[in-house]
C-alpha positions in Angstrom: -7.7 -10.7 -2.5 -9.2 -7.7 -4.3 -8.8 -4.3 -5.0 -12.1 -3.5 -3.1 -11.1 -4.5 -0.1 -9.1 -2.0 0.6 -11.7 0.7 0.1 -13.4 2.7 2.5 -15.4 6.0 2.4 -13.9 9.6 3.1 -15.0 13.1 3.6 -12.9 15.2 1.7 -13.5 17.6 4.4 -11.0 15.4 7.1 -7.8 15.9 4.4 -5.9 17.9 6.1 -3.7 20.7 4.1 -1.8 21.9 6.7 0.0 20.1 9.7 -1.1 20.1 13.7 0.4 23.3 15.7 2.2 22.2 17.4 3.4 19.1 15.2 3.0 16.7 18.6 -0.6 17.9 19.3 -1.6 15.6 16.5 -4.3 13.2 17.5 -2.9 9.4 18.0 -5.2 6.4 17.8 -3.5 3.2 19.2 -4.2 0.0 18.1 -3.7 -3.1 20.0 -3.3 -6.4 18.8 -5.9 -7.3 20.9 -8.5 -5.3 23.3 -9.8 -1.8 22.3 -8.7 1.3 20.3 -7.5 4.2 22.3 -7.8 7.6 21.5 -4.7 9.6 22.3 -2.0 12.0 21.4 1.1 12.5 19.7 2.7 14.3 22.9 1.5 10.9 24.8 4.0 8.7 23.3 6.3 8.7 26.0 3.7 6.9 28.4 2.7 4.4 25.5 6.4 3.0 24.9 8.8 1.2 27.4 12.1 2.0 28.5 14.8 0.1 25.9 12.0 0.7 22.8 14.2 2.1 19.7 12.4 4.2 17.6 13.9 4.3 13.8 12.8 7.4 11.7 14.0 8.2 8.2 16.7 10.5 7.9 15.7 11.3 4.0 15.4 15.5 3.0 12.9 16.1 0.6 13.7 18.6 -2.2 11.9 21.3 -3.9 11.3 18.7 -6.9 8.2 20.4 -8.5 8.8 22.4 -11.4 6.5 24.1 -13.9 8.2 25.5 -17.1 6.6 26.6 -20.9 7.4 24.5 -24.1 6.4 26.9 -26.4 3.4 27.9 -25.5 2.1 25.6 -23.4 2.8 25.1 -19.9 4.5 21.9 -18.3 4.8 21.1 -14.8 7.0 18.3 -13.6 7.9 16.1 -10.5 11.3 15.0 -10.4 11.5 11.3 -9.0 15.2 10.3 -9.9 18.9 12.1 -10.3 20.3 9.9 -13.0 23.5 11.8 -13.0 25.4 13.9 -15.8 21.5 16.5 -15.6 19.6 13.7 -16.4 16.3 13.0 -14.1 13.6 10.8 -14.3 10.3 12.5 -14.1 6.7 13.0 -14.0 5.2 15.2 -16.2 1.7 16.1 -16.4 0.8 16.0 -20.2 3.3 14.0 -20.6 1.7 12.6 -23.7 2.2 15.7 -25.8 6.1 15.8 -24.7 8.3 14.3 -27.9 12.1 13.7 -27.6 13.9 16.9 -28.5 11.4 19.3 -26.9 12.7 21.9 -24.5 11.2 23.5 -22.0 12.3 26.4 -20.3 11.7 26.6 -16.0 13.3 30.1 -15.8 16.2 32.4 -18.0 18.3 30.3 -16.1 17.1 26.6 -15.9 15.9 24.5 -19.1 15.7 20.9 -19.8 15.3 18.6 -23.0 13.6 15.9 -23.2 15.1 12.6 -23.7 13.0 9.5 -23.7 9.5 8.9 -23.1 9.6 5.8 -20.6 6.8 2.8 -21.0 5.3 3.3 -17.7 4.9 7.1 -17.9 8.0 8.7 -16.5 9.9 11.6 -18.8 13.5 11.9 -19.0 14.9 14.8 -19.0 18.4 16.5 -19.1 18.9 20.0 -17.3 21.2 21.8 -18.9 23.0 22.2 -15.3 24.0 19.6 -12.8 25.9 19.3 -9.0 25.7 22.6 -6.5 24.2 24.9 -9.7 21.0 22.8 -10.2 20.8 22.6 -6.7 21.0 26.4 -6.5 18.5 26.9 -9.1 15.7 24.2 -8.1 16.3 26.0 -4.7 14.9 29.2 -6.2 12.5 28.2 -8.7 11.2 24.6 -7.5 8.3 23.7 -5.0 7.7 21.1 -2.5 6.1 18.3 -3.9 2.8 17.8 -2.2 1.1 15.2 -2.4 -1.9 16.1 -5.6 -4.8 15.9 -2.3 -3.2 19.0 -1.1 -4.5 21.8 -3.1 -1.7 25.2 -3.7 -1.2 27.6 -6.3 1.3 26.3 -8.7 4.1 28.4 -7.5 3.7 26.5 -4.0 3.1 28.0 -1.1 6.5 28.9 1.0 5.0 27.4 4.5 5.7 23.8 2.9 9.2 24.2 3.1 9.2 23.8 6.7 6.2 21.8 7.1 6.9 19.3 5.0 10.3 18.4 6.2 10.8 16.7 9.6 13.1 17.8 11.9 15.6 14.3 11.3 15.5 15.8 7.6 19.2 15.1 6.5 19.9 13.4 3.5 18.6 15.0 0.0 16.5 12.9 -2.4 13.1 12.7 -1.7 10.6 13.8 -3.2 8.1 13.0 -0.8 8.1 13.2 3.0 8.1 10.6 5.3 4.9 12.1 7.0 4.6 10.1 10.4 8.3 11.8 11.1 6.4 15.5 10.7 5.0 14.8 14.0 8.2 14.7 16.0 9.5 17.7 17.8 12.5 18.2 20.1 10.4 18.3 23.0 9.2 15.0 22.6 12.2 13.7 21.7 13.6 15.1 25.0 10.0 13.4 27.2 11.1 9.9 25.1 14.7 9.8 25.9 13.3 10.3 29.8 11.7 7.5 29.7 14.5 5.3 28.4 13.3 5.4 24.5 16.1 5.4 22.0 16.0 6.6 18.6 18.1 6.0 15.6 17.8 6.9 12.0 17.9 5.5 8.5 17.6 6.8 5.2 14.7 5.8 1.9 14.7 8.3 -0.5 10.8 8.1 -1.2 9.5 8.4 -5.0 6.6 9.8 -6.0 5.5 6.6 -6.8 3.9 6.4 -3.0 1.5 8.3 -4.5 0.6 6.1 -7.5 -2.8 4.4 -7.3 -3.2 0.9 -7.9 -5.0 0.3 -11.0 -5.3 -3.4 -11.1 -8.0 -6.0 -9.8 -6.1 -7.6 -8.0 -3.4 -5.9 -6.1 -0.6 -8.9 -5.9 -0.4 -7.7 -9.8 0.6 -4.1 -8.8 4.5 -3.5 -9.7 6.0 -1.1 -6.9 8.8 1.6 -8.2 11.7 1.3 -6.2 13.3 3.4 -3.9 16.9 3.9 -3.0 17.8 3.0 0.8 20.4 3.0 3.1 20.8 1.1 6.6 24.4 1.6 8.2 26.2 -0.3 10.4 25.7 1.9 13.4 21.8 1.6 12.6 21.9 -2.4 11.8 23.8 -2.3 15.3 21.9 -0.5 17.7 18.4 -2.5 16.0 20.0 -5.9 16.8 20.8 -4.5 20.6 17.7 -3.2 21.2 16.1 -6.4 20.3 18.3 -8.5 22.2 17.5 -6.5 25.5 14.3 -6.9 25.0 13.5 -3.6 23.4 10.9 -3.2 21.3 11.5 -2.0 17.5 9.2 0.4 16.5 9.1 2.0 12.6 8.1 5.3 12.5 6.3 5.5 9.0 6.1 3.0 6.5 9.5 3.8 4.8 11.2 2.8 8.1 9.5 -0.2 7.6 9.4 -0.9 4.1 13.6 -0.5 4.2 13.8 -2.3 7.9 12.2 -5.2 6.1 13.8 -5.3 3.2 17.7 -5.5 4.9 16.1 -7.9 7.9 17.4 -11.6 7.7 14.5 -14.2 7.8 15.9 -14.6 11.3 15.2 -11.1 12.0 19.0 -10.2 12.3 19.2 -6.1 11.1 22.0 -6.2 8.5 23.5 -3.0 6.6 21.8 -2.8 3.4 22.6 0.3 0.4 20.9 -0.2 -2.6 17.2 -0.3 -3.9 13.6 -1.6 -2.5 10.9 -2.5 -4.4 9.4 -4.5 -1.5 5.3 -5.0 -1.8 3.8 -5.7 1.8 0.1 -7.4 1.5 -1.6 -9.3 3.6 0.4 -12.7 4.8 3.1 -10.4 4.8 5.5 -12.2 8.4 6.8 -9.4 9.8 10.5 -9.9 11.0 11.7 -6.8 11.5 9.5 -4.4 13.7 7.1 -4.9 16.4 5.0 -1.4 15.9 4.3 0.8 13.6 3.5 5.1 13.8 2.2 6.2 10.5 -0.4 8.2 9.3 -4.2 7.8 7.7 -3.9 6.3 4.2 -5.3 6.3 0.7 -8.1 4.0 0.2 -6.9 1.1 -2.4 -3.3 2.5 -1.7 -0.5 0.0 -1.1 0.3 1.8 1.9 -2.8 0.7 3.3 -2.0 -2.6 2.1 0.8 -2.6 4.3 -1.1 -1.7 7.6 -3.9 -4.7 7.0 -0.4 -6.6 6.5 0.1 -5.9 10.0 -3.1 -5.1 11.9 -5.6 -7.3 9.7 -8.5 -6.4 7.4 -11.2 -6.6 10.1 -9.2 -4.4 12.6 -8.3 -1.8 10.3 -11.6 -1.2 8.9 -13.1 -0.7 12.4 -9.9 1.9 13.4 -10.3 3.5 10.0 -14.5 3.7 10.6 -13.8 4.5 14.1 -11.2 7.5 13.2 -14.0 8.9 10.2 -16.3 9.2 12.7 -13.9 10.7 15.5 -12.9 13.2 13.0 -9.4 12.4 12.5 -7.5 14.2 10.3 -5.9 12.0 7.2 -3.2 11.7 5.1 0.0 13.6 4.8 -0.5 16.5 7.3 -3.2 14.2 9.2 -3.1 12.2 12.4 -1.8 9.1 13.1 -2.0 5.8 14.5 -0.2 3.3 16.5 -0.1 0.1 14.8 1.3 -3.7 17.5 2.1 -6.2 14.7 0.3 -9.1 14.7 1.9 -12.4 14.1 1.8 -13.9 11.0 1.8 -17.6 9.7 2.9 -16.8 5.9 4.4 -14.9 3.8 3.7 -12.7 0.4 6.5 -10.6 -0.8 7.0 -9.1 -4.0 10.3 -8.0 -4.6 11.8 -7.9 -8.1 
């Protein structure tokens, strides 16, 4: 396995930078286990699924985590990625390298930080001099929403992201990226999926901004995934294990349903309540024991992400749906299109989880 394998050629002119009006007019390309490659819709959903399908989306509400400040004279913009408690955050910082411990930097007359530690993989740790409901306030009015870095805005951010990047399950704060297949859900279809017998349930993964991270290494079982925090409740674990034992079909909507589905599933498949944090690394030989299909979105090439769908579709088939949706003009990435992913089975396993 090499890092090459996952590559594939992109026009930059098919990133999208702003989402599908309306969300469930997004283009859909479904992909069979076998047979071929359909070209559909988000708003056609309800005809693809079966009554007694459950759908599980990620409840998780990204924040306004983007924050550009001045130490002295230069300007710093960071990401938060963690709440460490007491106004500490973990952080990216661009320029990290000429941030010492001591330094302060200034957001606003009302917001500053100091740094704290200069971590060995890159992250900044900072302490704010507020915490609880009064940093909250103040990253409300001076933060941004944390695109992605393909999706160009003026520093300040642009104030259409704080709807469109947020889906409409959007609940629990403490991401600080969305999860992007979720964007293209919209109370109508909701409404159209619940006619035709499809359930819905939702669970929460705080995602990092170390989705975005490329992999840097030859070969990609070397890569060490950041960890996100997760949560599966009972009520969720419950209604999984149901569906599944009528016969319903599971279906992750985005890879951080299935990334956390995966990481509290039994190796008997059984959904069990799980709080705590994933570092789960699906490549290839990856057995699948949670889910049976997968929405998500176009991904990076050499991305983990797109690790994870040749996990579950194969190399082969992916390459032809990704050549396929270049030359269809799909739109990728974050505010792209999607595709609709049946796993395939697997004979064996590789996990990295530490």
């Amino acid at each position: 396995m090499r890092l090459a394998d996952f590559d594939f050629a992109l026009p930059r002119d098919l990133i999208a930078d702003r989402p599908a009006q309306p969300r469930d007019s997004a283009r859909l390309l479904v992909l069979p286990t076998e047979g071929v490659i359909a070209d559909r819709h988000i708003a056609d959903l309800p005809e693809l699924l079966r009554p007694g399908d459950l759908l599980v989306f990620n409840d998780t509400k990204v924040i306004p985590a983007r924050l550009v400040g001045r130490r002295g004279l230069a300007t710093v913009e960071v990401t938060l990625a963690r709440d460490l408690g007491g106004g500490g955050w973990r952080t990216y910082a661009k320029g990290a390298r000429r941030l010492h411990p001591g330094d302060h930097i200034e957001f606003a007359a009302d917001l500053a930080a100091e740094v704290i530690e200069k971590c060995p993989e890159g992250e900044v740790i900072l302490r704010f001099d507020r915490e609880g409901a009064a940093f909250r306030d103040a990253l409300a009015r001076y933060g941004a929403m944390p695109l992605p870095p393909y999706i160009k805005r003026q520093p300040g951010g642009d104030p259409r992201d704080r709807a469109d990047y947020q889906t409409i399950f959007a609940r629990a704060e403490g991401a600080v990226a969305a999860p992007t297949a979720g964007l293209h859900f919209t109370p109508a279809l909701l409404d159209a999926l619940a006619a035709r017998g499809v359930e819905w349930v939702t669970i929460t993964l705080h995602v990092g901004p170390g989705t975005f991270l490329p992999v840097k290494v030859e070969d990609p079982r070397e890569h060490r995934m950041h960890a996100e925090w997760g949560l599966v409740g009972a009520e969720a674990a419950r209604r999984v294990n149901a569906a599944r034992a009528q016969g319903g079909r599971i279906v992750a909507i985005g890879t951080t349903s299935l990334r956390l589905l995966e990481s509290a599933a039994a190796k008997s498949g059984e959904m069990r309540e799980f709080a705590g944090e994933t570092r789960l690394f699906i490549l290839p030989g990856y057995r699948f024991r949670a889910i049976d299909l997968l929405l998500t979105n176009f991904h990076l090439p050499r991305s983990t992400l797109l690790m994870l769908v040749t996990a579950l579709a194969g190399l082969d088939r992916i390459k032809s749906a990704y050549a396929h949706a270049v030359a269809s003009g799909y739109r990728f990435f974050s505010y792209g299109d999607a595709c609709l992913i049946e796993a395939r089975p697997e004979a064996a396993s590789t996990i990295k989880d530490a």
